[in-house]
MIBA-547385 format. One record per atom (N, C-alpha, C): x negated, y negated, z; residue in one letter. Coordinates in pm, whole numbers, plus 50000, padded with zeros to 5 digits. Last residue first. Layout:
// residues N
XYZA...
//
This chain:
// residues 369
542554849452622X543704854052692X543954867152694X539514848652739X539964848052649X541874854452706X537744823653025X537924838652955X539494836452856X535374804352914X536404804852978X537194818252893X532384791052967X532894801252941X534514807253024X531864761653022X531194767752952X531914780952918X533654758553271X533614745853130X533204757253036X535054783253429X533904775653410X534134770353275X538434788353460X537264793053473X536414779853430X541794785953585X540714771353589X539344780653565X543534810053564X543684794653498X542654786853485X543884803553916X544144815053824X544314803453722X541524804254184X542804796654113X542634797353984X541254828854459X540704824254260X542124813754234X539814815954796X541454822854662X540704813154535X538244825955029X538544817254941X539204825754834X538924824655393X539344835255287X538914820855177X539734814955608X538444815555563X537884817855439X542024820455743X541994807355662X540434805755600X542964855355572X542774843355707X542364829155608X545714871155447X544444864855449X544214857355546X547494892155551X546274890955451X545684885555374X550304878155644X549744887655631X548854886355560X552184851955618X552004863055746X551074873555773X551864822055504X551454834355514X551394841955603X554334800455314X553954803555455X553444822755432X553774776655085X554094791155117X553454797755251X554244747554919X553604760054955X554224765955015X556524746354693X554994740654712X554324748654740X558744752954797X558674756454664X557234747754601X558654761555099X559364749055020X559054746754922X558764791455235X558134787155122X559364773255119X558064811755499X559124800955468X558344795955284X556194843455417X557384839955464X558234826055427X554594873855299X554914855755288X556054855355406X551864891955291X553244891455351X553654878655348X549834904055010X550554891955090X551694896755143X547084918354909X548574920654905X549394913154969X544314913654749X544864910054854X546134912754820X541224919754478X542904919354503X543324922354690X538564905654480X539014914454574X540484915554590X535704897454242X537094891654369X537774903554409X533024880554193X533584895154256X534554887854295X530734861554162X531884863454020X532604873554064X529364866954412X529234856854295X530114864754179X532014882954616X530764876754645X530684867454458X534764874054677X533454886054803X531874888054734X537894861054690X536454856954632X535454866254725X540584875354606X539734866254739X538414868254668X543504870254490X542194875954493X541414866754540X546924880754624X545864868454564X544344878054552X550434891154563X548694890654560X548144877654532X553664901654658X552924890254591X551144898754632X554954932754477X554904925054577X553414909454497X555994942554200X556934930554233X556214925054380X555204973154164X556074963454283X556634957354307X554444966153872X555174977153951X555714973154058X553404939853866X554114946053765X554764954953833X552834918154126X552264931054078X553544931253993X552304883954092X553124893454128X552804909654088X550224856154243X550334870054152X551624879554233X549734823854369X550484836754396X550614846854264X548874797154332X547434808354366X548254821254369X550954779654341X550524785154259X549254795554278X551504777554668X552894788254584X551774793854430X548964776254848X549624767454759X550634780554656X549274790355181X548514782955102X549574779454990X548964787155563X550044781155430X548784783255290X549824788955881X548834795255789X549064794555644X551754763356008X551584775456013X550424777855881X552804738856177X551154741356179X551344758056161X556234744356221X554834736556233X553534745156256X558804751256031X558194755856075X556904744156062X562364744855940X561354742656003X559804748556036X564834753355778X564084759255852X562874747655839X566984735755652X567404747155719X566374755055779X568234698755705X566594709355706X567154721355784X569594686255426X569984693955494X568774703355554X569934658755278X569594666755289X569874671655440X573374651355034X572894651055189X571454658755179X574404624254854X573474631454870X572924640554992X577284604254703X575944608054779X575554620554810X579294578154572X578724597154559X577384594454634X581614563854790X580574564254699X579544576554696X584024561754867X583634566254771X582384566854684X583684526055016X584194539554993X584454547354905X580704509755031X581814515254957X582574524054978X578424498555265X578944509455220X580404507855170X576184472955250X577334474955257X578004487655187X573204466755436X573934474655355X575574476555400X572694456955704X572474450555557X572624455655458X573754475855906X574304460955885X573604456855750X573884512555816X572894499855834X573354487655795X575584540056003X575404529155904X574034518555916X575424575156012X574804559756092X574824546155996X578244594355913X576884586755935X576644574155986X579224624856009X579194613156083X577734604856032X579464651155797X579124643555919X579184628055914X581134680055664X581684663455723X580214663155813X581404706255414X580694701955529X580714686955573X582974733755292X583034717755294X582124715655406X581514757855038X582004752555156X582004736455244X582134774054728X581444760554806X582414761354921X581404805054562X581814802254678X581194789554722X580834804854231X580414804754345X581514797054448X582844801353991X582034810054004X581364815754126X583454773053973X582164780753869X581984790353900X584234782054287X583974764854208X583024769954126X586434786954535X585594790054438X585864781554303X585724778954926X586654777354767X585874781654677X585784792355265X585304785055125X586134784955039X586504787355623X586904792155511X585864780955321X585304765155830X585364784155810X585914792255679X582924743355690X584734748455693X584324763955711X581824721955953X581354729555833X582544746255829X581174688756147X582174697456064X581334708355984X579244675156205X580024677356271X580904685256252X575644668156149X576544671356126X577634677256182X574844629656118X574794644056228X575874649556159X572554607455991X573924614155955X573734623356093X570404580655833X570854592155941X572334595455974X570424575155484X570814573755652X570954585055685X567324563255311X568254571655369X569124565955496X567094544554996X567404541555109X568394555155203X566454538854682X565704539854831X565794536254962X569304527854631X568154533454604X567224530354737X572174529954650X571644520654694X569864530254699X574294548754475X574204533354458X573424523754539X573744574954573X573784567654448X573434553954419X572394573654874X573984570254828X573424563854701X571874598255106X571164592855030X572314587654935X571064612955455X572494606455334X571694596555236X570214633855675X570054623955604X570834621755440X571024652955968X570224655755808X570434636755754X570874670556299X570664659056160X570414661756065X573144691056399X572174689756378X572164678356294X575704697456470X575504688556507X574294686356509X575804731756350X576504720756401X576184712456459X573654741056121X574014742856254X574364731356281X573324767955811X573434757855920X573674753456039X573214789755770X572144786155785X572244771455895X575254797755590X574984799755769X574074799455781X575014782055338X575954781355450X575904783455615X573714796755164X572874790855263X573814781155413X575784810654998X573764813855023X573084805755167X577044792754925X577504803155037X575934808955067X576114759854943X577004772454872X576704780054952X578394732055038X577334739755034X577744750854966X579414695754994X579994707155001X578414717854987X580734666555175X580064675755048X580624685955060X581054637955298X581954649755271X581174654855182X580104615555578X579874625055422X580924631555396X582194588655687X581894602455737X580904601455559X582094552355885X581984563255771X581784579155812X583024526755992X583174543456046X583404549055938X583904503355924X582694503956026X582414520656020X586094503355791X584884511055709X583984505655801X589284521755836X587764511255875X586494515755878X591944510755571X590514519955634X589604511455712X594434507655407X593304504655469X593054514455545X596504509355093X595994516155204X594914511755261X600174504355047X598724501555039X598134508055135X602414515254929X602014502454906X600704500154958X602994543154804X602264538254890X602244527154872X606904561054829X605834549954752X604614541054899X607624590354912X607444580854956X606414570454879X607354617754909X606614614455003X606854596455012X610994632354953X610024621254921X608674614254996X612274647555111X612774649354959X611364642354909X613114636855336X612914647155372X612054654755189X611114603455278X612434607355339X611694626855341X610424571955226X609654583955280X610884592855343X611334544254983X610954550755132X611024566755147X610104535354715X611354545654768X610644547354898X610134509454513X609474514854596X610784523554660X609524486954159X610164493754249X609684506354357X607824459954124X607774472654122X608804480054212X607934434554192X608654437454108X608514451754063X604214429954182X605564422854258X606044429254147X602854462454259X602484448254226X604214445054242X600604490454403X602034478254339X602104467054294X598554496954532X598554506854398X600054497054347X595934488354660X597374483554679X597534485254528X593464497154865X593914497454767X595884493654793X591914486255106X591064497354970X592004493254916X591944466255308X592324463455238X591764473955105X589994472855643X590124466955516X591094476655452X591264470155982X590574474155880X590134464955746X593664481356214X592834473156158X591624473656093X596994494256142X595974493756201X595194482756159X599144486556021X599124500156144X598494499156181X600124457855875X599504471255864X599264474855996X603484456455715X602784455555763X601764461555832X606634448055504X605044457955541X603664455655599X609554439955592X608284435455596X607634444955632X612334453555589X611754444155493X610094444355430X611694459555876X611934468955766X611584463155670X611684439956059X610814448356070X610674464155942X613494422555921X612234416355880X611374432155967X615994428956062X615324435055930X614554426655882X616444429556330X615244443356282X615124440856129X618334415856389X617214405756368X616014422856361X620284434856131X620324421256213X619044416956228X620054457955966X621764455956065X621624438556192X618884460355686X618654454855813X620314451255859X619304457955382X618124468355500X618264465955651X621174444555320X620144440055334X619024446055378X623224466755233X623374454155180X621774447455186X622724487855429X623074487755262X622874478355202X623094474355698X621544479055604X621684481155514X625884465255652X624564454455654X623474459555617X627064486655659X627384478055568X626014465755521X626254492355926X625554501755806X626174494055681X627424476856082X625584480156109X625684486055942X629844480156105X629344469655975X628054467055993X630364506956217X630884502656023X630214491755970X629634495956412X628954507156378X629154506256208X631804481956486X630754478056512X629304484956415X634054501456494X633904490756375X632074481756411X633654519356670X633384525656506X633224508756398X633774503156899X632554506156883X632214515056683X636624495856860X635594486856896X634314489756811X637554526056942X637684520356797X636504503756773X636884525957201X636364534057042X636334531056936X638614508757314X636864505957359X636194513657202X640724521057282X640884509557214X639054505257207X640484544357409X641044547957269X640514533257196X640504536157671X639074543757607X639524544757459X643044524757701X641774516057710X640614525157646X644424550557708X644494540057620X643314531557574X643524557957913X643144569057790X643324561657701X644034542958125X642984548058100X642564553358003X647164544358135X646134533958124X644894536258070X647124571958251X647834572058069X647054555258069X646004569058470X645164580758407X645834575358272X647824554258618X646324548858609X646064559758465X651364552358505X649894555358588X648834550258521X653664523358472X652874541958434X651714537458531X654224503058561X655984517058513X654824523958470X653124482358712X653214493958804X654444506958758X652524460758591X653724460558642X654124471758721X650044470758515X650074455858563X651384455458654X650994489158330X650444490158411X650364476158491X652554471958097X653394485058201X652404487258282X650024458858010X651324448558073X652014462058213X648984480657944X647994468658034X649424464058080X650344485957694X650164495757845X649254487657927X649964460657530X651434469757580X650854479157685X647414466157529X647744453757556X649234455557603X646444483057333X646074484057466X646904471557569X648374487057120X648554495257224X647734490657372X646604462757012X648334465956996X648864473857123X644444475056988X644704464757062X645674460357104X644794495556793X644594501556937X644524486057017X645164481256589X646294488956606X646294493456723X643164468956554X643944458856543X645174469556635X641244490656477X640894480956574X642144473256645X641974502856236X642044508956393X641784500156457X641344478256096X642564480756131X643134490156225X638864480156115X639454468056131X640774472256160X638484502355959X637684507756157X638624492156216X638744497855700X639394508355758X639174507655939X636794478155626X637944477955705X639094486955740X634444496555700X634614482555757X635724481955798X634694513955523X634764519155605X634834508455721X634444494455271X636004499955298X636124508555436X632254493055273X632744475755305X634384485755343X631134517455167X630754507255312X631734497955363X631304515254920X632384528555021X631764519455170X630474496554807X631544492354826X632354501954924X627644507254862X627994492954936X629584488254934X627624528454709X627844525854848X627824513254915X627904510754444X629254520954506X628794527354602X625854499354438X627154493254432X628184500054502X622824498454650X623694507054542X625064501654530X620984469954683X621634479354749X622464488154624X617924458154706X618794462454593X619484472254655X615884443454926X616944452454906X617224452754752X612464434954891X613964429454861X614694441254834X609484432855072X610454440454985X611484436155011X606284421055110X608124425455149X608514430855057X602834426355269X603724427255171X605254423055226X601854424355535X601064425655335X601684426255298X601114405055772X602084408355663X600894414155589X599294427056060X599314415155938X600364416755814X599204447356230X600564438256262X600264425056175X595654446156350X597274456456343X597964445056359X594154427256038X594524434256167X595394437456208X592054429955740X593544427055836X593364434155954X590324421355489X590094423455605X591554421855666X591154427655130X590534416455298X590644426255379X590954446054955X589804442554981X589454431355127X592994435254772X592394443754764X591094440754818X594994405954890X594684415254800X593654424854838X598444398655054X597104398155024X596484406854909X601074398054988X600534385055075X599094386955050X603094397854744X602374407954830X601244394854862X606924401654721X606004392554772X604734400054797X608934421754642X609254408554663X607814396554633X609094450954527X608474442454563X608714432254613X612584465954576X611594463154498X610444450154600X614074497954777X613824482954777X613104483154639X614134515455063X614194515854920X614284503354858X611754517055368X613614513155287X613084511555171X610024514555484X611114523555538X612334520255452X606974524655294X608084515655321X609124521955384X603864528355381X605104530555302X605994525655367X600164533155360X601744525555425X602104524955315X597864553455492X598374546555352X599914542455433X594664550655668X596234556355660X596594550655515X591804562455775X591964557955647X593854560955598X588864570055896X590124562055967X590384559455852X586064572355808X586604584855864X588064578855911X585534568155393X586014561155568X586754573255682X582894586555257X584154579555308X584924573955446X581034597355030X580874585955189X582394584355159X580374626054865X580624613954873X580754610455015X578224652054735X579334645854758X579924631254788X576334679754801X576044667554697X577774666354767X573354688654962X574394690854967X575124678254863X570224710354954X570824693754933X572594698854883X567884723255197X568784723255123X570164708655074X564664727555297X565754719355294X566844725055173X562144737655503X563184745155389X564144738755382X559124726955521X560564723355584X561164731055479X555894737455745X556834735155608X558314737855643X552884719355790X554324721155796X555514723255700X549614738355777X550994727055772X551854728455774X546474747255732X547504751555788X548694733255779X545624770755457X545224759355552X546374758155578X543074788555226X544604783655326X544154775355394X541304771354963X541314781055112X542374780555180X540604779654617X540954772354754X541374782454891X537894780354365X539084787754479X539484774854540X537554782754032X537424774754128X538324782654252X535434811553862X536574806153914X536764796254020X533264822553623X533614814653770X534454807153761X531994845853431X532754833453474X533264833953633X529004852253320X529674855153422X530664842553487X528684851152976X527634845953165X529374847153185X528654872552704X528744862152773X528454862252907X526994875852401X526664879552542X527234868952602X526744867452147X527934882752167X527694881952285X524504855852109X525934853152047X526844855852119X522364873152204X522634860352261X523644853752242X522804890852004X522844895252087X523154885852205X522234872951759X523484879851735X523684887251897X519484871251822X520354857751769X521544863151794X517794894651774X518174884951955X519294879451953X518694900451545X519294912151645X519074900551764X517064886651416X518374884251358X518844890651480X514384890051452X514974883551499X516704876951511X514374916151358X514264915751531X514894900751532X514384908451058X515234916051126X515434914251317X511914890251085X513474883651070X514484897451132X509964909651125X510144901251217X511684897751183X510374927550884X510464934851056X510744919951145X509994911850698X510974912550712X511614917450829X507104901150767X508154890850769X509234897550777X506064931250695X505984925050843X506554913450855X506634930350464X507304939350553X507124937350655X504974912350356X506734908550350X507084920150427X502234922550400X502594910650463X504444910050462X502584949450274X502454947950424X502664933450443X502474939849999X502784943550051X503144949750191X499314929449958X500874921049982X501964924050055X497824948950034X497744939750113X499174931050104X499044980849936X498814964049910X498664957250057X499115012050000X500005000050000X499104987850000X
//
């Protein structure tokens, strides 16, 4: 063989070797590394949010004792009144044809009247004079006292037909006035509306309704999942659509033994009592927010919900603990409270422990999916 020859076979031995480092140094990857974190310990609250509205816990509606139209409405939507302020009247409209069977029971009772006066007055004289007894006197006089009292009675009810009122009571009928003291929510009439008083048949036309809105309640509602969880006269906090960043303190006082079904799921009603704040003015009706803290727990062994693995077969949770340079060590977890952050640990791991956070390898070599 040539001198030449040996030289390109020894270039080509070299390029070959060197083609094999190049491709070997390619194909070779460094040992990835994972960032960890360590449990640690804090508080975690299990809240649940209840959704609904603020309303006045004192809240009547007034109706009228007599059938009538509007007349007059003294105030509007929204003042302020106290027990025994006009708000309103109402003008009779009596029915024709009982007002005329009225006026005839009038004088029908007029003429018993006339006829037992007749009599009482003839046996008054024969008594007076001593030709009958006490007892036929007596039966007379009660006969004549009766009739008195039917005509009296005949033209009470001639009069409330006519005017609502048998005398100086009918401005207490007439006139609507309020029960209590409060504000002014709503006055669903206007003048010239016609109104039916509240009978066996009829709830009755509302002319208006106040409330006192010093004294608000919540009203929501929970779902059955977490229902008995709760506890009577514990706090939670009220958050109201309409006034941003801003909670109140609430207690809760109510939560219904019985539920309703709403989509599907069982909701249950829940009332508390909230704390108002003088520089806020609460609406009635206004949609709000409750939270609700159903478990508590302080300074417990916690780490972060995302560091959690689920086994395929099991379904139980895992983490992998870091045991030495690029080694990790599958861990089987006992959990407990979780507020969808972190996660309360009962079992296997201490706070020493460092956890792979799954996802984050080294800049340089990050493993393939």
């Amino acid at each position: 063989m040539s001198k030449r020859s040996k030289i390109i076979l020894i270039i080509i031995a070299v390029c070959f070797i060197a083609a094999l480092v190049w491709f070997g140094k390619k194909n070779k990857k460094s040992i990835v590394e994972y960032e960890t974190e360590t449990p640690f310990k804090t508080t975690i609250v299990k809240k649940t949010v209840a959704t609904g509205k603020v309303t006045p816990l004192e809240e009547i509606e007034i109706k009228p004792q007599i059938t009538g139209i509007i007349d007059k409405i003294m105030l509007l939507e929204g003042s302020k009144v106290k027990k025994g302020d006009l708000i309103a009247t109402v003008r009779v409209v009596p029915n024709e044809q009982s007002l005329i069977s009225a006026r005839g029971r009038v004088d029908n009772a007029k003429l018993r009247v006339n006829n037992a006066a007749i009599s009482y007055n003839r046996t008054k004289n024969l008594f007076d004079k001593g030709v009958i007894a006490r007892a036929e006197y007596e039966g007379v006089e009660l006969t004549y006292n009766q009739a008195k009292q039917d005509l009296k009675n005949a033209q009470n009810d001639y009069l409330i037909i006519k005017r609502g009122s048998a005398g100086s009571g009918g401005a207490a009928n007439t006139n609507i006035i309020a029960q209590m003291s409060g504000t002014i929510l709503e006055i669903p009439v206007k003048e010239g509306d016609q109104v039916i008083q509240s009978n066996n048949f009829n709830a009755g036309t509302t002319i208006a309704s106040i409330a006192d809105m010093s004294k608000m309640i919540f009203e929501g509602k929970v779902d059955e999942s977490e229902v008995g969880k709760l506890v009577k006269n514990s706090d939670i906090e009220v958050s109201i659509g309409a006034i941003e960043g801003k909670k109140f303190p609430a207690k809760l006082n109510f939560i219904a033994p019985k539920g309703t079904e709403e989509g599907g799921a069982v909701q249950f009603k829940i009332k508390a009592d909230v704390s108002l704040d003088d520089n806020f003015f609460i609406r009635a009706g206004y949609s709000a927010n409750a939270d609700i803290v159903l478990v508590k727990k302080d300074s417990v062994l916690s780490i972060k919900e995302g560091l959690l693995k689920f086994d395929k077969k099991t379904e139980e949770p895992y983490v992998e603990v870091k045991t030495g340079e690029g080694t990790y060590e599958k861990r089987t977890l006992k959990l407990g409270t979780s507020d969808g952050v972190n996660v309360e640990v009962l079992e296997g791991v201490t706070i020493e422990d460092e956890i792979k956070i799954w996802n984050k390898a080294s800049k340089d070599d990050k493993p393939k999916s």
